[in-house]
C-alpha positions, 0 to 999 in steps of 0.5 A: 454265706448268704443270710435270709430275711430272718437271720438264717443261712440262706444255702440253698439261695443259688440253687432256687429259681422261677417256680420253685424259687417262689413256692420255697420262699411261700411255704418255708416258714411252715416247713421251719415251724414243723421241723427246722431242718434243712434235710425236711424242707428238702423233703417237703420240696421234693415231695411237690416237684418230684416227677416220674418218668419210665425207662425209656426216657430215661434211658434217653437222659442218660445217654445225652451228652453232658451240658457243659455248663454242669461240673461231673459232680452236678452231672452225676447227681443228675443221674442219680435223680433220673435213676430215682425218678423211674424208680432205681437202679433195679428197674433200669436193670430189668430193662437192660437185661431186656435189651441185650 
């Protein structure tokens, strides 16, 4: 497993690009020094770069065919983070129950 500059597991190397890549490797060492814990830089991540978006789209991402380049693992957690972004299943059942 990849190591970072200061001697820690770098997990999340492969996964961090452009943007994100850049404020992660800014503001990781203040995140470490509030709580060093993987789960709370996530959170700290996610917090910044969360989006919110209504049924309708995303109804649109899920009927979207999968990208080939995702594994059906990858593919379901990006469900997953859909359905969180327009605020959960519940909300989507509401808008099914709308439809039929």
């Amino acid at each position: 497993m990849p190591v970072d500059s200061s001697g820690r597991r770098d997990i999340l190397g492969h996964h961090r690009t452009g943007l994100s890549e850049r404020y992660y490797n800014q503001q990781v060492e203040g995140w470490w020094g509030e709580d060093p814990t993987l789960k709370h830089a996530m959170q700290r991540l996610l917090h910044t770069f969360a989006r919110k978006i209504n049924p309708a789209q995303s109804m649109t991402m899920f009927t979207a065919q999968k990208s080939a380049k995702r594994s059906w693992t990858e593919h379901f957690l990006y469900l997953v983070a859909v359905s969180e972004a327009c605020g959960g299943a519940d909300n989507l059942m509401l808008v099914s129950s709308f439809i039929t």
